[in-house]
N, C-alpha and C positions, 0 to 999 in steps of 0.2 A: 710445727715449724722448728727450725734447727736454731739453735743458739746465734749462727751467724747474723739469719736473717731477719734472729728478733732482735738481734745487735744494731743492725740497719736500718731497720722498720723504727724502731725507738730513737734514731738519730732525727728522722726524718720528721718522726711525730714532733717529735720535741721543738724544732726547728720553727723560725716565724719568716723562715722564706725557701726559696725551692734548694737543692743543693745539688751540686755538679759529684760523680762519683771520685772524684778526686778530693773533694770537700771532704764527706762521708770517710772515705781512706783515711785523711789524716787525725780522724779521733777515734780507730780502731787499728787494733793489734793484728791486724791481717793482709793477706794478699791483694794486691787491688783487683784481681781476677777473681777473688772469692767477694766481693763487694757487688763485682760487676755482675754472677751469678746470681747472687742473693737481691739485686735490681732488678732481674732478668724474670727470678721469680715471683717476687714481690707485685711486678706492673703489670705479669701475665693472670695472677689468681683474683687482681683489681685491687688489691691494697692501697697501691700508689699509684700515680699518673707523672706523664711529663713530658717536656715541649725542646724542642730546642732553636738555639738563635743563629741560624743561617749556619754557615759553616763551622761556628763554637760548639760548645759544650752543650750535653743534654744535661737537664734539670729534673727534680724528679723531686715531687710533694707529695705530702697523704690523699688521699681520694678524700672529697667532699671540703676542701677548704675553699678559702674564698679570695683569690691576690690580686691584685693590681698593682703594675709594673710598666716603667719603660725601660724597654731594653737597646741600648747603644748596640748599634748594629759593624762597628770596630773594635769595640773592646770588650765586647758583652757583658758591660755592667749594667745589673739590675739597680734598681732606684725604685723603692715602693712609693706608692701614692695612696690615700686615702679614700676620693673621690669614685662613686661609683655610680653607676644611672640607673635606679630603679624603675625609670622612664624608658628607658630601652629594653630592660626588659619584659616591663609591662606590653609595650607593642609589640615583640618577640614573639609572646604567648596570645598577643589576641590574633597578629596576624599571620601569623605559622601554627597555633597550637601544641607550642613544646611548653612543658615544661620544665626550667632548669631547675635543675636540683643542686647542679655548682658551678662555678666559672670561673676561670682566672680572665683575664684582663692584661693583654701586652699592647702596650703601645712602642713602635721600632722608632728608632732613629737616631741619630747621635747623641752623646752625652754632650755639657761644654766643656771637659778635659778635652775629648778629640774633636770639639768644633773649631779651635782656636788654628 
């Protein structure tokens, strides 16, 4: 792996929520095109995974974490949450037969900055 995108990969690990490559950019000495390469790699080899919020930004976390999140679907602020339902996915597995192995967890809708 190239110095860049163990520069990136070690942002991301480090990190206790998803990050936008613009995030990443700002604590590295590099081109945001060399970030956006080394994301490009990183999510194709499975390092990393990531989602994005409608028209915003993509986010991008280590492969196998565990987050819960709502995400404003106008200002795409994340908001962690703790709450999580082992009950869901207890029936998940009995009535589909997957097993999860990781999950994030978004819940969309407004924050109350932009509900007001």
């Amino acid at each position: 792996m190239t110095e860049n995108r163990r520069k990136v990969f070690e942002i991301i690990e480090l990190s206790k929520k998803p990050l936008t490559a613009s995030e990443i950019f700002e604590k590295l000495d590099v081109d945001l095109s060399t970030v956006y390469r080394a994301l490009n790699f990183l999510e194709k080899e499975g390092f990393i995974r990531s989602f994005s919020v409608g028209n915003g930004p993509r986010y991008f976390f280590k492969k196998g974490v565990h987050f819960h999140f709502t995400v404003c679907v106008k200002c795409s602020e994340l908001t962690p949450f703790d709450e999580c339902s082992d009950q869901l996915l207890q029936e998940i597995r009995k009535k589909y037969g997957f097993e999860e192995q990781e999950h994030v967890f978004l819940v969309y809708g407004v924050c109350p900055k932009c509900g007001r």
